[in-house]
Each structure stands twice: as structure tokens, then as C-alpha cells.
N, C-alpha and C positions, 0 to 999 in steps of 0.2 A: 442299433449300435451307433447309427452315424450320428441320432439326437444326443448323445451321452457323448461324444467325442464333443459335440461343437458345442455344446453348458459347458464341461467344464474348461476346452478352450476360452468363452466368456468370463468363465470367472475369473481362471489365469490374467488375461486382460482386464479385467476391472480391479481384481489385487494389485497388478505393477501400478495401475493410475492411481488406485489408492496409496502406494505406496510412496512414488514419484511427488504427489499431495503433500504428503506428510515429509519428504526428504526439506522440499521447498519450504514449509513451514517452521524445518526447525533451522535451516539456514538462515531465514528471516528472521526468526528470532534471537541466532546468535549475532548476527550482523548489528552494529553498529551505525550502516550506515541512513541517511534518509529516504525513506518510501515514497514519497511524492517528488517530482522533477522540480529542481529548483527556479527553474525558468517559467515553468507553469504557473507553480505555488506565487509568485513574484506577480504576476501578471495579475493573479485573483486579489491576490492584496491592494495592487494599485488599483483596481477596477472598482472592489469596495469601495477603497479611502475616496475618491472618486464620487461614488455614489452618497459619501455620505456629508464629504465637503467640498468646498469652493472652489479653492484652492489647491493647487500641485506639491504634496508633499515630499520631500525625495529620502527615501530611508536608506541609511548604511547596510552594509554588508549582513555588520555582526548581527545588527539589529532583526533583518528578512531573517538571519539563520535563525538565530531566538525563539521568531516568532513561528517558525515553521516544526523549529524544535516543539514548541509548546503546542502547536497544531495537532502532531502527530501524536504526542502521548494525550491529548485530550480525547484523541479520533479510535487511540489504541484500547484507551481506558474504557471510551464506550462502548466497542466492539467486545471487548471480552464478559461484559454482562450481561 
């Protein structure tokens, strides 16, 4: 009897984290905001640009978000196939 108590207390806890999964998933999904930390994302960019030229380029604001905007749906597009 105590095997049958402690399965399905397992299951009970593997459903809420499946659950809790999925709650998180669909908040992300409504969410609007951006997935990667902007200060990060910033740092990878200049580290590239960096590796690829000479020269210290300095990019605007609009421009990181843009670019980080276009990041993300490239990063999200590929994920979901």
C-alpha cells in the first residue's frame, strides 16, 4: 500500500512541474517583452563587431534593440521547428 501512496504522490508532483512548465510557457509567449538581458545581448554584439573589424564601432540604442529584436525572432523561429 505505501508503493501506491508514494507513485502516485510522484505523479501529483511531476503534473504540478508539468504544469508550472506550461504556465511559464504561455506567459512567455504572451509577454512582449525581451528574452535575452540587454546588457548581455550588447556585450556579444560588441565582442563580434570586434572580432570581425578593426575599428570600435559605437551603435545607438534603437539600433542594439533592433538588432536584438531580430535576434530573438530568428532564435524563436528556429526553436519552434
Amino acid at each position: 500500500m505505501t508503493s501506491w501512496n508514494s507513485t502516485s504522490a510522484k505523479l501529483r508532483r511531476r503534473r504540478r512541474r508539468r504544469v508550472k512548465v506550461m504556465r511559464m510557457i504561455f506567459k512567455q509567449q504572451l509577454s512582449t517583452d525581451l528574452v535575452l538581458p540587454k546588457v548581455s545581448f550588447g556585450r556579444l554584439v560588441r565582442e563580434v563587431m570586434a572580432t570581425f573589424g578593426d575599428e570600435v564601432v559605437n551603435v545607438r540604442g534603437s539600433g542594439m534593440r533592433a538588432l536584438q529584436c531580430a535576434a530573438e525572432e530568428h532564435l524563436t523561429e528556429m526553436f519552434s521547428q
